[in-house]
C-alpha positions in Angstrom: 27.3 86.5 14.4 27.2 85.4 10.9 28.7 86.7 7.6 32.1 88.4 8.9 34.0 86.5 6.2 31.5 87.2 3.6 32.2 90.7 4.6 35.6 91.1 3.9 35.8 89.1 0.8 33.2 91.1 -0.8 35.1 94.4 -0.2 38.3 91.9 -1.2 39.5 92.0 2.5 41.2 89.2 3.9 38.5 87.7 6.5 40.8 88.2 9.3 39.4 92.2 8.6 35.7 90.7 8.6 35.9 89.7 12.0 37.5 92.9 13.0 34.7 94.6 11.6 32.5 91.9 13.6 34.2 92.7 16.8 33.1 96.7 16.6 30.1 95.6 15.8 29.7 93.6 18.8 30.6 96.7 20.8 28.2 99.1 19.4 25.2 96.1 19.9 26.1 95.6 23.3 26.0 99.3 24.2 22.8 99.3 22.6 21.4 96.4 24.6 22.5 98.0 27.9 20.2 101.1 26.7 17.6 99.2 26.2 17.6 97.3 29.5 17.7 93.9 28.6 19.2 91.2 31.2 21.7 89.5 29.5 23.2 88.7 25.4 24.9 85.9 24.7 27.1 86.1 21.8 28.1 83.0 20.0 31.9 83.7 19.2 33.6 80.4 18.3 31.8 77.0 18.6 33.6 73.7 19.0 33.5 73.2 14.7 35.4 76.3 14.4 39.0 74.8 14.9 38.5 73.3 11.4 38.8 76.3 9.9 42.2 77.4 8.3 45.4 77.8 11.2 45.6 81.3 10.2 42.2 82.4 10.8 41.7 80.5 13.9 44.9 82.1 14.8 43.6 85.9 14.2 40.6 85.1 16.0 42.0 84.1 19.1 44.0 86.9 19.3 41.4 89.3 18.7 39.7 88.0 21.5 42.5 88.1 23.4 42.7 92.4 22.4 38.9 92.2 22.5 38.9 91.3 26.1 41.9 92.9 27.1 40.9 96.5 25.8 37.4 96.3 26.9 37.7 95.2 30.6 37.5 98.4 32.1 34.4 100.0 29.5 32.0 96.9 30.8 33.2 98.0 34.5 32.4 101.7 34.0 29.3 100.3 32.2 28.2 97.9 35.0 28.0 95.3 32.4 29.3 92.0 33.7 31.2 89.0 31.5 30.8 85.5 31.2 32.1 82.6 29.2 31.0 79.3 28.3 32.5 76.4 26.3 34.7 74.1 27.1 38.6 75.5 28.2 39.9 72.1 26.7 42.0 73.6 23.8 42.0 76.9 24.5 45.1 79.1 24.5 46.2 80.2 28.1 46.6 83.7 26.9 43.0 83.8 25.7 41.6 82.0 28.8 43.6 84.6 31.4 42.3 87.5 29.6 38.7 85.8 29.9 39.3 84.6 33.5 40.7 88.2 34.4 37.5 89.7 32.7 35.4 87.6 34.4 36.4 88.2 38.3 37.0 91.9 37.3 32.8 92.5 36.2 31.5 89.8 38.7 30.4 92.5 40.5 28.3 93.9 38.0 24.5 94.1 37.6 23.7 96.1 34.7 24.0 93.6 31.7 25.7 90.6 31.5 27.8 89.6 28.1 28.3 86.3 27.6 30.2 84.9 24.8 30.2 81.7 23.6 34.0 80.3 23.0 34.9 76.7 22.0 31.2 76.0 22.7 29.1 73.2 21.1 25.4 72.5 22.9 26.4 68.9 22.3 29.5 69.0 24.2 28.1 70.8 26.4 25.1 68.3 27.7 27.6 66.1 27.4 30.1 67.4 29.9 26.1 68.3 32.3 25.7 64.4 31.7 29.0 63.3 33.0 29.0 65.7 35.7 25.6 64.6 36.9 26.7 60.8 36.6 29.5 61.6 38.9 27.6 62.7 41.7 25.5 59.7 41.2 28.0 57.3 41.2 29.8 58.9 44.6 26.4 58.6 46.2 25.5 62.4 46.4 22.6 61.8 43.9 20.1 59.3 43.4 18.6 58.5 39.7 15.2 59.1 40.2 15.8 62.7 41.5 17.4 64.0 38.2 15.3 66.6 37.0 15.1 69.7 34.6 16.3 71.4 37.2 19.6 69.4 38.0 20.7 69.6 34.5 20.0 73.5 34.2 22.4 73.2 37.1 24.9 71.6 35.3 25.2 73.5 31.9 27.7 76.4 31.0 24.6 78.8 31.3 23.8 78.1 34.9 22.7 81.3 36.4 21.8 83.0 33.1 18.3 83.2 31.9 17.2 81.3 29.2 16.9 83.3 25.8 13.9 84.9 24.2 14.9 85.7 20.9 17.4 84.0 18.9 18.7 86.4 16.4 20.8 85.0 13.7 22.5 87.1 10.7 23.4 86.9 7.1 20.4 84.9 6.3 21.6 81.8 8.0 18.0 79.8 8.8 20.1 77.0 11.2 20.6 76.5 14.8 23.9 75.2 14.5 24.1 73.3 17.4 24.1 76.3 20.0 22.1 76.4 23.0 20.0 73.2 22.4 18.3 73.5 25.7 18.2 76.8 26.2 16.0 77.9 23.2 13.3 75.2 23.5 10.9 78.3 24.1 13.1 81.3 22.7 11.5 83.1 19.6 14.1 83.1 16.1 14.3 85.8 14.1 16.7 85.9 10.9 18.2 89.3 9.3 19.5 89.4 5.9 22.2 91.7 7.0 25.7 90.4 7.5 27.2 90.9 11.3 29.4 93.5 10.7 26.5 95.8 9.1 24.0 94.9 11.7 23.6 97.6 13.9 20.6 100.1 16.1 18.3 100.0 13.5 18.3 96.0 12.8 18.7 95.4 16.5 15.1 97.2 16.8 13.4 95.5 14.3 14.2 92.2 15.9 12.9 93.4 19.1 9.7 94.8 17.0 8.9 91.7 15.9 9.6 90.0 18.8 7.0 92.2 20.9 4.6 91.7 18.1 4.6 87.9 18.8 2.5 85.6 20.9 4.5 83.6 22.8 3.3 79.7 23.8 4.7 77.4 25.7 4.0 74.0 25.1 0.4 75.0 25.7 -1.7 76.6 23.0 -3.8 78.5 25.6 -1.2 78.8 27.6 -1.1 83.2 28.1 2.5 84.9 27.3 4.5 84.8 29.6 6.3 88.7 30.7 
């Protein structure tokens, strides 16, 4: 969700405002999304790089996730619309991760759309953390080498259980990955819009998915059919 800051300081807002702005954006896109029908949207919020960023904004944007959170909890339950987080907790502050945690076992239930949002995430740390995970079970016995597949590290990301994206949408012109769901993506289609997050809304939501549906899809194999 890409150009909150450049937002605010081209309306000579502190950037604290920009990610406000973000944040109503990201409730108007997920309604939107829930409309539409699709599975699930994964939002990334606040990667792992993030905390380098000055004390007072990382400050402002915990606790609007914290209110985010908080004030939304019981609009995704009437919605059906069920909540997820990944990232590491490591760093975290508690109030943040109750509100999450709360949210979390409050929507489990639901089957409508499921929000995901990335928080002190890094696709690094998190293959990482799968890698470590998996070594354990190996080392107490539980897992031999030779049976590590795809499959057992899907099992051991933050995403396990979610489907793997098919479009990658990234704002404000930005033409990078930055280190976000590495694995995930290996076969999503990208798709960049000029428009900063906060001014990205219906219309620029649709002509994402336009262009998505006008694609072919592969998969590793040129004659390889779409997949739907």
């Amino acid at each position: 969700m890409d150009g909150n800051g450049r937002w605010a300081q081209s309306r000579g807002l502190p950037r604290a405002l920009g990610h406000r702005a973000g944040a109503k954006t990201v409730l108007t896109i997920v309604e939107e999304c829930k409309t539409l029908g699709i599975e699930a949207l994964t939002l990334y919020s606040f990667s792992s790089e993030n905390w380098k960023r000055p004390a007072d904004e990382v400050a402002a944007l915990m606790e609007l996730c914290r209110e985010f959170i908080r004030s939304q909890c019981e609009t995704m339950i009437r919605n059906n619309i069920r909540f997820r987080r990944i990232g590491r907790r490591d760093g975290m502050p508690t109030p943040v991760l109750d509100a999450l945690d709360e949210a979390e076992r409050a929507t489990a239930h639901c089957t409508a759309l499921t929000l995901c949002l990335a928080l002190n995430y890094g696709s690094r740390t998190e293959l990482v953390d799968a890698t470590r995970a998996i070594a354990q079970r190996v080392a107490r016995g539980e897992l031999a080498p030779d049976a590590i597949t795809e499959a057992t590290i899907e099992e051991h990301l933050y995403t396990h259980g979610l489907p793997d994206p098919d479009l990658l949408i990234r704002t404000a012109g930005e033409r990078r990955i930055s280190n976000y769901l590495l694995w995930q993506i290996s076969y999503a289609e990208l798709f960049v819009a000029n428009t900063l997050w906060p001014d990205f809304g219906p219309s620029e939501l649709h002509e994402a998915l336009r262009d998505y549906a006008s694609r072919q899809r592969r998969f590793g194999d040129v004659g390889e059919p779409a997949k739907t």
